[in-house]
PQR file with spaces between the fields and no chain letter, atoms N, CA, C, O and H, PARSE charges and radii, in Angstrom:
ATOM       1  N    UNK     1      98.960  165.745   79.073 -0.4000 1.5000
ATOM       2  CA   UNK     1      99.704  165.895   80.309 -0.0000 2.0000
ATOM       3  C    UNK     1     100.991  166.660   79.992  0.5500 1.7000
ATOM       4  O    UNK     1     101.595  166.507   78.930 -0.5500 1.4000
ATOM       5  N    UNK     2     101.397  167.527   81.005 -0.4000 1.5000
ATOM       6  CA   UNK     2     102.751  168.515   81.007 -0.0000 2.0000
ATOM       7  C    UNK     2     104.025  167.344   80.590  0.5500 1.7000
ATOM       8  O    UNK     2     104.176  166.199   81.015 -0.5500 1.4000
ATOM       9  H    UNK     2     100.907  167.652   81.868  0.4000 1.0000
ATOM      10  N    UNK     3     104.751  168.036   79.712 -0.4000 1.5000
ATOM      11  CA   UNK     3     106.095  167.324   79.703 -0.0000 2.0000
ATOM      12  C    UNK     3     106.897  167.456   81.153  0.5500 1.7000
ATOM      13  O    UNK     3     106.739  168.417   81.906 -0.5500 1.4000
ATOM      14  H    UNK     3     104.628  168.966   79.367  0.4000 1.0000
ATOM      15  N    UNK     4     107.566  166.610   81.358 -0.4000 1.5000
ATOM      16  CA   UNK     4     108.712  167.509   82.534 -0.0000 2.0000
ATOM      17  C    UNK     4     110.481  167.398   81.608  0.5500 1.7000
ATOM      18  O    UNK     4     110.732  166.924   80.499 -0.5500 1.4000
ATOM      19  H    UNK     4     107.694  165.829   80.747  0.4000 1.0000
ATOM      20  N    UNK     5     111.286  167.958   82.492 -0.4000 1.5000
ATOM      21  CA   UNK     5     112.434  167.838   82.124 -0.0000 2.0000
ATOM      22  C    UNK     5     113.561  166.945   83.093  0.5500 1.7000
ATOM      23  O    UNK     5     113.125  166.739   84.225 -0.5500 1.4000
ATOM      24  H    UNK     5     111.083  168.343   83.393  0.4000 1.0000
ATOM      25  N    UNK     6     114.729  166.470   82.867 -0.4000 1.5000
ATOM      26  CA   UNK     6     115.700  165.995   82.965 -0.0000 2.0000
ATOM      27  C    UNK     6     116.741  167.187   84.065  0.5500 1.7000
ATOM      28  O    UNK     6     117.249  168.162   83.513 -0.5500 1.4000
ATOM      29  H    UNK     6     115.083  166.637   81.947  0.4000 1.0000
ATOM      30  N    UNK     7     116.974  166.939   85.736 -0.4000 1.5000
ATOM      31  CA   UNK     7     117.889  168.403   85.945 -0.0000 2.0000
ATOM      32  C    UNK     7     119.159  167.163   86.463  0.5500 1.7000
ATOM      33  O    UNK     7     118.839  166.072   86.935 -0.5500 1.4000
ATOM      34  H    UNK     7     116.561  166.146   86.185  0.4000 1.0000
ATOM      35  N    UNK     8     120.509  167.579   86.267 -0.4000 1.5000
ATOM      36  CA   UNK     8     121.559  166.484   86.509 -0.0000 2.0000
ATOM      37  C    UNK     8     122.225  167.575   87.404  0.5500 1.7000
ATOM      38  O    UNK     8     122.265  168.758   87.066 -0.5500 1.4000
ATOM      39  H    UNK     8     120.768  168.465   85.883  0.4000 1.0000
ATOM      40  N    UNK     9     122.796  167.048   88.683 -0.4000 1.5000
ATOM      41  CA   UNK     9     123.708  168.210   89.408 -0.0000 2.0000
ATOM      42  C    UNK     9     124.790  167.121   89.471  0.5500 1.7000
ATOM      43  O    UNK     9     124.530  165.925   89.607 -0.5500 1.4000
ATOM      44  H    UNK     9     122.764  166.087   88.957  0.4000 1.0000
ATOM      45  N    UNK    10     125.975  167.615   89.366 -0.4000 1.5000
ATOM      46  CA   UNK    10     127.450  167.044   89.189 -0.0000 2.0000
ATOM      47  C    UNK    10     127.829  167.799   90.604  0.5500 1.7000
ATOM      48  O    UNK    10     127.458  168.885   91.050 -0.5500 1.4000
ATOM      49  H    UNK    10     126.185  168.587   89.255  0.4000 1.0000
ATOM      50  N    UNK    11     129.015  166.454   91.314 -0.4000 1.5000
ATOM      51  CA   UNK    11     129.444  167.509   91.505 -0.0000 2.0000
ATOM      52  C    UNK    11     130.714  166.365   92.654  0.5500 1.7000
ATOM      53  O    UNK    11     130.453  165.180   92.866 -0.5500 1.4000
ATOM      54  H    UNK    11     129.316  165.572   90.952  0.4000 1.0000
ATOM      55  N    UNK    12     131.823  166.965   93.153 -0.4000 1.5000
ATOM      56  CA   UNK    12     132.772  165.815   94.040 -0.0000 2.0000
ATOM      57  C    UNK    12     132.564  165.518   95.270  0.5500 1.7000
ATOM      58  O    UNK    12     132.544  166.366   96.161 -0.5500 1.4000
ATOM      59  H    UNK    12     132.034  167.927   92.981  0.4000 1.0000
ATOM      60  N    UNK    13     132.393  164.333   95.444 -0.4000 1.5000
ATOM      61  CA   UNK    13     132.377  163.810   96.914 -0.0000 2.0000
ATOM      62  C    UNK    13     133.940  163.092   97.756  0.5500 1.7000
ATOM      63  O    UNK    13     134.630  162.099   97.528 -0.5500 1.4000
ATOM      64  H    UNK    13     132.409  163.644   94.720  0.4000 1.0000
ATOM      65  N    UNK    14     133.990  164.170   98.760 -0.4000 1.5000
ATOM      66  CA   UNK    14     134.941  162.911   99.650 -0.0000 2.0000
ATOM      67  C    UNK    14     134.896  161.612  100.220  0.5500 1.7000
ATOM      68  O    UNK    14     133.998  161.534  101.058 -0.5500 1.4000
ATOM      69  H    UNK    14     133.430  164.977   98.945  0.4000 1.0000
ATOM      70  N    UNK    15     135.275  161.000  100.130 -0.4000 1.5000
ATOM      71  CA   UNK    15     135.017  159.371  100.701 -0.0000 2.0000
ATOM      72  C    UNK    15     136.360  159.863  102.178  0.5500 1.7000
ATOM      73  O    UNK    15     137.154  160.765  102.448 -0.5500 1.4000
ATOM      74  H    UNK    15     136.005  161.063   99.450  0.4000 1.0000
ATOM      75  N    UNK    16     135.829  158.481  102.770 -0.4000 1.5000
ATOM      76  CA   UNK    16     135.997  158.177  103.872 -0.0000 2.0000
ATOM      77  C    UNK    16     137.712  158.041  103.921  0.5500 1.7000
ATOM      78  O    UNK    16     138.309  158.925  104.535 -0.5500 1.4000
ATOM      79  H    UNK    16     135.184  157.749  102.551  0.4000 1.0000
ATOM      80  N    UNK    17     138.243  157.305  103.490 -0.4000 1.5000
ATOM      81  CA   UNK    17     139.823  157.313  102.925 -0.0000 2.0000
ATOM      82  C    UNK    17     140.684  158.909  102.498  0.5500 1.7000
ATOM      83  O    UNK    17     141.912  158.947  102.434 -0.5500 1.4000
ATOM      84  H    UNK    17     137.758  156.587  102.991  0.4000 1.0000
ATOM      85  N    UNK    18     140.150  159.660  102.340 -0.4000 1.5000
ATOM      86  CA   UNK    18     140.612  160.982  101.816 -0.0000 2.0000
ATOM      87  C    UNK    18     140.109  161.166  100.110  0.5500 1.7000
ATOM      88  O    UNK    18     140.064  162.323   99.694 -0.5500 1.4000
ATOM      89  H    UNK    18     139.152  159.629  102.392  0.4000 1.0000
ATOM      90  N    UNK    19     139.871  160.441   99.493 -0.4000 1.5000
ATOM      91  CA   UNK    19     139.971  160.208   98.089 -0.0000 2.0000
ATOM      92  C    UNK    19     138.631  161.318   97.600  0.5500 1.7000
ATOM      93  O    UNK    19     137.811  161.768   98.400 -0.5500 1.4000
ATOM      94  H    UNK    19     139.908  159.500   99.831  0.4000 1.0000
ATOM      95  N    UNK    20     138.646  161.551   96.430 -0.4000 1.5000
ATOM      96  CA   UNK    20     137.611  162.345   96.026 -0.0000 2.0000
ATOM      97  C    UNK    20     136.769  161.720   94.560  0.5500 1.7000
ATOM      98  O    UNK    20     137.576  161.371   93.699 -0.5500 1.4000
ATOM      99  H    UNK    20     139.313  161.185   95.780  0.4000 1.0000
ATOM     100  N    UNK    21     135.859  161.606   94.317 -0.4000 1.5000
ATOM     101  CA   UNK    21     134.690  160.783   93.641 -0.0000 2.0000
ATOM     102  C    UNK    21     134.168  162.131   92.761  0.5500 1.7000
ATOM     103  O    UNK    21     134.296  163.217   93.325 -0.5500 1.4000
ATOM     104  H    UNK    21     135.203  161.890   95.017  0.4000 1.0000
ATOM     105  N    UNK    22     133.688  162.111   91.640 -0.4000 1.5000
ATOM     106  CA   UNK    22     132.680  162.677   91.096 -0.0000 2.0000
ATOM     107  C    UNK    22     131.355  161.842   91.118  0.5500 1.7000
ATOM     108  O    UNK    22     131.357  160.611   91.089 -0.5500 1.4000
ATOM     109  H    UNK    22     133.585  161.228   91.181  0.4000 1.0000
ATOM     110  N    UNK    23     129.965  162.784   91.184 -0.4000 1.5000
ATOM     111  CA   UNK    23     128.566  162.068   91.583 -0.0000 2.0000
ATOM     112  C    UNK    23     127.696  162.794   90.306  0.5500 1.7000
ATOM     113  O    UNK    23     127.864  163.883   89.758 -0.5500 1.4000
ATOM     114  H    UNK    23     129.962  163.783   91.207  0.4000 1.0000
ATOM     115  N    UNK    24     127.013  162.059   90.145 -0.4000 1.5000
ATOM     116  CA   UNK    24     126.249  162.925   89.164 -0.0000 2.0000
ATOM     117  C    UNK    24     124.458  162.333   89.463  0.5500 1.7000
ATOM     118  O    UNK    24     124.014  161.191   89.572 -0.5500 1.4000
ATOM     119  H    UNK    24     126.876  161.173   90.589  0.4000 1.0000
ATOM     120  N    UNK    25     123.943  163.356   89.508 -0.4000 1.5000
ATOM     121  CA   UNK    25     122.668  163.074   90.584 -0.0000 2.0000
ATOM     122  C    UNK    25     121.166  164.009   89.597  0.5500 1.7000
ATOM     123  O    UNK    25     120.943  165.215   89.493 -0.5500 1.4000
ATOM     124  H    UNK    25     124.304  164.284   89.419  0.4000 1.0000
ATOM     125  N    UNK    26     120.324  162.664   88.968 -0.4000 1.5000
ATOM     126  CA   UNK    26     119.091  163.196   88.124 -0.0000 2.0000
ATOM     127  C    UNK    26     118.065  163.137   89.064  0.5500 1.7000
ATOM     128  O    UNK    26     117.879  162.390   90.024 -0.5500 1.4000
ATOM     129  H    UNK    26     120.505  161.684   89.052  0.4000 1.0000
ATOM     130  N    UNK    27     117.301  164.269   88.502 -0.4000 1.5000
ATOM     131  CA   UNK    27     115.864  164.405   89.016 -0.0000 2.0000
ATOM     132  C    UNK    27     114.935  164.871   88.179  0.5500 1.7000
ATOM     133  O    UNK    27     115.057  165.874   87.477 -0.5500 1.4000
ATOM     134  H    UNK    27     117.452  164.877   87.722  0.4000 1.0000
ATOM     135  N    UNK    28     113.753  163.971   88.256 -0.4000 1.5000
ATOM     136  CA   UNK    28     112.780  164.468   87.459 -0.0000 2.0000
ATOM     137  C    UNK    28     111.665  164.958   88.277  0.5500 1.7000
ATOM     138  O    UNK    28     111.883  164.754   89.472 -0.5500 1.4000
ATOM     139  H    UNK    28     113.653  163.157   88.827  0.4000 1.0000
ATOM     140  N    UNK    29     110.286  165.668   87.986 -0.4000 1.5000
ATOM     141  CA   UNK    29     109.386  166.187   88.690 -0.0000 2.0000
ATOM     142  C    UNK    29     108.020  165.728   88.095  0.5500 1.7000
ATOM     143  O    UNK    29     107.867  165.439   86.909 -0.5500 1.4000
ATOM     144  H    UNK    29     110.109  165.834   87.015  0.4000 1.0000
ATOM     145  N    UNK    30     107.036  165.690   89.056 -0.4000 1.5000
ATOM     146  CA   UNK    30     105.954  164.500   88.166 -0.0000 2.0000
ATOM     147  C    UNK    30     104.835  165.653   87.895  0.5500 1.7000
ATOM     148  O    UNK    30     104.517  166.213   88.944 -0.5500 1.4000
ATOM     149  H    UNK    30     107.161  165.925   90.020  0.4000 1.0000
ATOM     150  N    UNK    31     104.589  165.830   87.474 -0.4000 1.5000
ATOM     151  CA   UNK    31     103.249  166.674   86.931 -0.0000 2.0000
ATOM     152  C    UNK    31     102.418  166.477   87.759  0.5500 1.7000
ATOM     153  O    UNK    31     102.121  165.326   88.078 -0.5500 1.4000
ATOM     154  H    UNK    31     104.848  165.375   86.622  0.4000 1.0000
ATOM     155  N    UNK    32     101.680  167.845   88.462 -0.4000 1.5000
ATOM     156  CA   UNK    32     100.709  167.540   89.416 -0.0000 2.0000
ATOM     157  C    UNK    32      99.217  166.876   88.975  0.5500 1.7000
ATOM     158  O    UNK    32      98.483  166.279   89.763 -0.5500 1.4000
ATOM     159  H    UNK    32     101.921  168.781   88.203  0.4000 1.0000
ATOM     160  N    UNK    33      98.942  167.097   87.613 -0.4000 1.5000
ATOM     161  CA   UNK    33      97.725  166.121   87.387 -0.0000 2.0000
ATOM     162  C    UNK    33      97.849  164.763   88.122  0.5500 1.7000
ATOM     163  O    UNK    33      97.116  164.391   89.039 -0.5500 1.4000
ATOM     164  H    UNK    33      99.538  167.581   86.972  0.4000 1.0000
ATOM     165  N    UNK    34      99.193  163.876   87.423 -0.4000 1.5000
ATOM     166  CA   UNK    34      99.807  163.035   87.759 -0.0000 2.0000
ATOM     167  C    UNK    34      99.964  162.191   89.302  0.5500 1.7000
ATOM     168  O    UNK    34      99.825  161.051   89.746 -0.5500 1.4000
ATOM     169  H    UNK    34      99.788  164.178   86.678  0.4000 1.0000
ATOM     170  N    UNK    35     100.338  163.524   89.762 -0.4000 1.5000
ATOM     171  CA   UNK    35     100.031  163.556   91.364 -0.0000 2.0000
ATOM     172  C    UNK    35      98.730  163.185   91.944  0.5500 1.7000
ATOM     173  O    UNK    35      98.430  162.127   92.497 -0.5500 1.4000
ATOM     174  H    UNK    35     100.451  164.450   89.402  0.4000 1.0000
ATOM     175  N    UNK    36      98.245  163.883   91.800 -0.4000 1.5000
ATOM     176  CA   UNK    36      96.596  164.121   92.155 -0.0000 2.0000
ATOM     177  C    UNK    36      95.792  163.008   91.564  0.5500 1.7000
ATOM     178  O    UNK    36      94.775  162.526   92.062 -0.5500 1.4000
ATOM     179  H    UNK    36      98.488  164.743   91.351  0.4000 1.0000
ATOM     180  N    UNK    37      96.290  162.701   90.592 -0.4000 1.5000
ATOM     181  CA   UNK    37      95.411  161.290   90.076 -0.0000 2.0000
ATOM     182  C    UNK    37      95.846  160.032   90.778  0.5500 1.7000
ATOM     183  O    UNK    37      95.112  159.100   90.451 -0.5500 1.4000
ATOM     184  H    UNK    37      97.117  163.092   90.187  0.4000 1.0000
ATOM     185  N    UNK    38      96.779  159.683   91.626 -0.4000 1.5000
ATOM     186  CA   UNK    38      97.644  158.974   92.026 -0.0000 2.0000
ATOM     187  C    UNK    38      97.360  158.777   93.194  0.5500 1.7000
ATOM     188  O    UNK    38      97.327  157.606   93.573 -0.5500 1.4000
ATOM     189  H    UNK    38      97.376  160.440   91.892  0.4000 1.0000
ATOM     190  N    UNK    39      96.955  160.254   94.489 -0.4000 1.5000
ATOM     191  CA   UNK    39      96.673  160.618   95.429 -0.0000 2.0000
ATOM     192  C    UNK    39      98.093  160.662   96.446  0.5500 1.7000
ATOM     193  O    UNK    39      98.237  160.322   97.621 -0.5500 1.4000
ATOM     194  H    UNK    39      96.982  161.205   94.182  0.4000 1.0000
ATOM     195  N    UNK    40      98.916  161.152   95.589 -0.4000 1.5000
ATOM     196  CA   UNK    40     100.734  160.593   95.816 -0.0000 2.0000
ATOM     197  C    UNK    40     100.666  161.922   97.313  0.5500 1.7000
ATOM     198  O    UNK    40     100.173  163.050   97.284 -0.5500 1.4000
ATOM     199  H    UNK    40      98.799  161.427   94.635  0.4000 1.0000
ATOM     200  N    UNK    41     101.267  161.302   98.313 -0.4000 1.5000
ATOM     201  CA   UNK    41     101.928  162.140   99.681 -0.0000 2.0000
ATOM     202  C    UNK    41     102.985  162.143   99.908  0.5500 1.7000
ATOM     203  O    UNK    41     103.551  161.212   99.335 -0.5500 1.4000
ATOM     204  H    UNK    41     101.667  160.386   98.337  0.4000 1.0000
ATOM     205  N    UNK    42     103.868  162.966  100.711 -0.4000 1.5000
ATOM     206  CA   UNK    42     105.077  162.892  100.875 -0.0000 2.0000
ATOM     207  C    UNK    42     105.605  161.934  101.712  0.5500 1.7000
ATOM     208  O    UNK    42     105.166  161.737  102.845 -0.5500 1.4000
ATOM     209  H    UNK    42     103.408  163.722  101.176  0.4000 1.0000
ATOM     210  N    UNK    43     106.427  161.389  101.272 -0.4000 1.5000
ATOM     211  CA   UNK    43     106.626  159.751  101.327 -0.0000 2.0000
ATOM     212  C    UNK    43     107.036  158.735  100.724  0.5500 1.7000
ATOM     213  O    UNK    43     107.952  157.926  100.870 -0.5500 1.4000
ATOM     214  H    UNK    43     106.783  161.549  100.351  0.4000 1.0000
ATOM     215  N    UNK    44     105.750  159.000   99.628 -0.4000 1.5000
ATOM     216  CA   UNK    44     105.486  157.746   98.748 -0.0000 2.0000
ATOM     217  C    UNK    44     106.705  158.111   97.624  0.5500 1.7000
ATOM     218  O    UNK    44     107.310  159.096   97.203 -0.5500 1.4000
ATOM     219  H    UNK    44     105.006  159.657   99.510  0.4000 1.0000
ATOM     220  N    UNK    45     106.644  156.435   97.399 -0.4000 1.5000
ATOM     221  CA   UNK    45     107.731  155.961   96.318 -0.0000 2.0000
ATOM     222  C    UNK    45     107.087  155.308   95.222  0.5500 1.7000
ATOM     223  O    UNK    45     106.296  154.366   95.264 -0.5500 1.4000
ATOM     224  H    UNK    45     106.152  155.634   97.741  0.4000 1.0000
ATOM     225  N    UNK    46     107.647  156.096   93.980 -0.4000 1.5000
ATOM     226  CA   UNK    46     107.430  155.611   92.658 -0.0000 2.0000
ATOM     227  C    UNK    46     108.990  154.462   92.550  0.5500 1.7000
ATOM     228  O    UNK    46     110.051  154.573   93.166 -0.5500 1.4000
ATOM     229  H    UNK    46     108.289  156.861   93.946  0.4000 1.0000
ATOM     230  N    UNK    47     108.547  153.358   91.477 -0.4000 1.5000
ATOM     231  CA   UNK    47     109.634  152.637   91.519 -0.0000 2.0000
ATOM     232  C    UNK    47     109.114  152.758   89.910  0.5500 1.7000
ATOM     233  O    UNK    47     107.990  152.809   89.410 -0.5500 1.4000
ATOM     234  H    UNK    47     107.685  153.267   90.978  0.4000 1.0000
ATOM     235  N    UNK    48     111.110  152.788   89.086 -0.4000 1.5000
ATOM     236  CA   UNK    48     110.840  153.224   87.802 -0.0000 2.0000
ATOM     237  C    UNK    48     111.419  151.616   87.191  0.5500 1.7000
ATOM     238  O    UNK    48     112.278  150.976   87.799 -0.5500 1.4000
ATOM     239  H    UNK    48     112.023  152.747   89.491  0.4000 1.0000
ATOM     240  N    UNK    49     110.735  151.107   85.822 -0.4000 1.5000
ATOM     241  CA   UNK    49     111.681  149.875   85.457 -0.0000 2.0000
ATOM     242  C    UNK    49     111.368  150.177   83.527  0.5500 1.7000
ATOM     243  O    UNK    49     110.541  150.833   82.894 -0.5500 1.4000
ATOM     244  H    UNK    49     110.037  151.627   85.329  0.4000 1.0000
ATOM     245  N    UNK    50     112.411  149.385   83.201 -0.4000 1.5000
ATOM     246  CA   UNK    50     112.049  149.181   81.753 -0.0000 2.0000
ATOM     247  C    UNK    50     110.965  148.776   80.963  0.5500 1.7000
ATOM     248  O    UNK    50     110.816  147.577   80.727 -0.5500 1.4000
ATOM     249  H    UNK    50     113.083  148.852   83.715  0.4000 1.0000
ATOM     250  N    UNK    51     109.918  149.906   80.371 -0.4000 1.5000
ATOM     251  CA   UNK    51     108.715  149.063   79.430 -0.0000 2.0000
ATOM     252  C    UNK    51     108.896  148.037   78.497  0.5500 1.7000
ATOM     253  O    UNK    51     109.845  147.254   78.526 -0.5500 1.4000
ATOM     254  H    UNK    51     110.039  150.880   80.563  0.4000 1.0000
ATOM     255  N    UNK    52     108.228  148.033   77.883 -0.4000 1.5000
ATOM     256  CA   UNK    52     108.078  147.129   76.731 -0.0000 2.0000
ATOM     257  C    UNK    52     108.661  147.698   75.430  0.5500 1.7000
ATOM     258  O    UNK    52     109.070  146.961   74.533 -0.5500 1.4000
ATOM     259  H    UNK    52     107.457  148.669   77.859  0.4000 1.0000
ATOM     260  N    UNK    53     108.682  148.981   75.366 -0.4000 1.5000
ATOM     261  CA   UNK    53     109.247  149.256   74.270 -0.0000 2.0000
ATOM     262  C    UNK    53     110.793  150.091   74.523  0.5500 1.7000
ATOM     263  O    UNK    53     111.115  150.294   75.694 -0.5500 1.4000
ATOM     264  H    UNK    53     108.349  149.579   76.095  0.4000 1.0000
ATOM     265  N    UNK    54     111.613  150.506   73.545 -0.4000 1.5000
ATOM     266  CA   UNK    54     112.949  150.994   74.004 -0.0000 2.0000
ATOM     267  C    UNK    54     112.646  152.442   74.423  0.5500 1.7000
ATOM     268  O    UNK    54     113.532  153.028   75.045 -0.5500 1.4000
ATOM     269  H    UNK    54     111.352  150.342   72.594  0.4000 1.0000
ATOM     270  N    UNK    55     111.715  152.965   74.206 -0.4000 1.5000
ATOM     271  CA   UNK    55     111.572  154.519   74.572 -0.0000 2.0000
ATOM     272  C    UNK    55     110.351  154.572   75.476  0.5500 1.7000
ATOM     273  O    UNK    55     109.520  155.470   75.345 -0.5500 1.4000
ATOM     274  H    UNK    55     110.995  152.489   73.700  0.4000 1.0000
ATOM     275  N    UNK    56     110.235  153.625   76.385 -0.4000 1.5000
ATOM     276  CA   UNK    56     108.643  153.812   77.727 -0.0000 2.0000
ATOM     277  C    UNK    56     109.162  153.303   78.716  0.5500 1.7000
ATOM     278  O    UNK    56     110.211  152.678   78.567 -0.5500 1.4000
ATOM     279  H    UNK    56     110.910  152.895   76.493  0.4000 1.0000
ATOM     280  N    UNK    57     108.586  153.430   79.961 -0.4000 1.5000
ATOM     281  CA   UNK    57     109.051  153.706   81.429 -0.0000 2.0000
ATOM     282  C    UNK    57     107.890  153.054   81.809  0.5500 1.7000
ATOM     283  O    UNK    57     106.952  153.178   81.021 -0.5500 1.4000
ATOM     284  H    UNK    57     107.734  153.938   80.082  0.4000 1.0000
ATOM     285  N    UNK    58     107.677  152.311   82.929 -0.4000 1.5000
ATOM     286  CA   UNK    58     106.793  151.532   83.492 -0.0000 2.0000
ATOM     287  C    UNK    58     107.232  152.008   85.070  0.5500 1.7000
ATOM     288  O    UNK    58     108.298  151.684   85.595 -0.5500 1.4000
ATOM     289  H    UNK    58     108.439  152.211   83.569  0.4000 1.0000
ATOM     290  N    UNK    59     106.117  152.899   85.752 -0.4000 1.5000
ATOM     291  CA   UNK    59     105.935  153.480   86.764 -0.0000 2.0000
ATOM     292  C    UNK    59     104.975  152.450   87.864  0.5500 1.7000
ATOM     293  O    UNK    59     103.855  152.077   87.515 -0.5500 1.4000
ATOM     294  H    UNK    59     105.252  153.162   85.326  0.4000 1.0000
ATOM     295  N    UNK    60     105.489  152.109   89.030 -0.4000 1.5000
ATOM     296  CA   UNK    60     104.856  151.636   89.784 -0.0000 2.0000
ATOM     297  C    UNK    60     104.649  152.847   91.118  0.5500 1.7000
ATOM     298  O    UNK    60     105.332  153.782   91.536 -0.5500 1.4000
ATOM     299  H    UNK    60     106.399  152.413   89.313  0.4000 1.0000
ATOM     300  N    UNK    61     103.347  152.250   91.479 -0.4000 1.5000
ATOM     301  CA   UNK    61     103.371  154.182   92.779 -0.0000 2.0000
ATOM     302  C    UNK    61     103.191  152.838   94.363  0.5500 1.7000
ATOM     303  O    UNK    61     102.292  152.059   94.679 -0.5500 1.4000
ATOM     304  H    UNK    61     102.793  151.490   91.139  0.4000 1.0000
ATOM     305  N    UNK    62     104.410  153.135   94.908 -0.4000 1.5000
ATOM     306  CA   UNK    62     104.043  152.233   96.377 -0.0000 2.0000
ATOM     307  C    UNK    62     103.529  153.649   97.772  0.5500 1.7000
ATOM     308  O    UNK    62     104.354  154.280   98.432 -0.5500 1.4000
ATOM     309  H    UNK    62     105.140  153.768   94.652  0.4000 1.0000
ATOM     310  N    UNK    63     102.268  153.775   97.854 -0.4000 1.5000
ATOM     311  CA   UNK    63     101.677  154.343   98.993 -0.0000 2.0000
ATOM     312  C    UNK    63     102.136  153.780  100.316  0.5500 1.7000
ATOM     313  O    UNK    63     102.182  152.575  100.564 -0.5500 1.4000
ATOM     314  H    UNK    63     101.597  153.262   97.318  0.4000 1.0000
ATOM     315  N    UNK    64     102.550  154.983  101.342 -0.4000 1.5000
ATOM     316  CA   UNK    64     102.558  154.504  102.525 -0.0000 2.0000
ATOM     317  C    UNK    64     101.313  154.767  103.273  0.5500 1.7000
ATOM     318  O    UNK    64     101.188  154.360  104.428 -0.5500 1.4000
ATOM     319  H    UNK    64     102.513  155.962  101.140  0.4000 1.0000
């Protein structure tokens, strides 16, 4: 299966008070095998949590 990559966009938000925040906002992209094996639509939510080991990801796929 395709690797994907890590994209981070930074960047300042105003709040409601006047004040200004930095945000920093990741996205990853799922490999369409991945997709397609899944039968994933636009919509649906993957929920990500900690595996079992220190370097694995335990993917749950909730279909609407």
């Amino acid at each position: 299966m395709p690797r994907t990559t890590v994209q981070v966009t930074e960047s300042e938000v105003n709040t409601a008070d006047g004040d200004t925040r930095e945000t920093k906002q990741y996205r990853v992209t799922i490999p369409k095998q991945m997709a397609e094996f899944f039968d994933l639509s636009q919509g649906d939510g993957i929920e990500w949590s900690a595996g079992s080991a220190s370097n694995k990801m335990e993917l749950t796929i909730h279909q609407e």
